[in-house]
C-alpha positions, 0 to 999 in steps of 0.5 A: 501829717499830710493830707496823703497820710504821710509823716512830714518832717518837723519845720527847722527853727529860725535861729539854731546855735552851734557850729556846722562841721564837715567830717569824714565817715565810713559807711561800713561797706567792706567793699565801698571806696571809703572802707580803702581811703578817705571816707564820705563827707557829712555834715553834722552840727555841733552845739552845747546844751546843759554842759554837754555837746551835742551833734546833729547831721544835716543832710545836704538837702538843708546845709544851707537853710541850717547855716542860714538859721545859725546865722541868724542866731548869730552863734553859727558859723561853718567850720573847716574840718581841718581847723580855721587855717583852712577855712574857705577851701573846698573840701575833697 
């Protein structure tokens, strides 16, 4: 806790395995754009643990900092939501 009473978010690790994801999700907004068309991009990481997958979201805010970390690891690796033939474009 801070010294303004305040919770502060858990640190992220040095080193986190998995894969981070860029998907497409709707917000359940009946009158938002996505509900129309393609949704708003998130990003999410994905990793096994005890023979099942796992998924976090990564907020924008600590996109870099995650792929830095899995770096590190040296298991993680940003993934093109449309598969490796697409890696390096920008998406949407």
């Amino acid at each position: 806790m801070s010294q303004d009473g305040s919770e502060t978010p858990d640190p992220l690790p040095k080193t986190l395995p998995g894969v981070v994801c860029a998907q497409r999700v709707r917000c359940g907004k009946p009158a938002c754009r996505c509900a129309r068309g393609p949704g708003h991009l998130a990003y999410y990481r994905f990793w096994r643990e005890g023979g099942r997958l796992r998924k976090a979201h990564v907020r924008r805010a600590d996109l870099e900092s995650v792929r830095a970390a899995g770096a590190a690891a040296g298991g993680l690796a940003a993934a093109h939501p449309l598969g490796a033939d697409h890696a390096g474009q920008r998406l949407g």
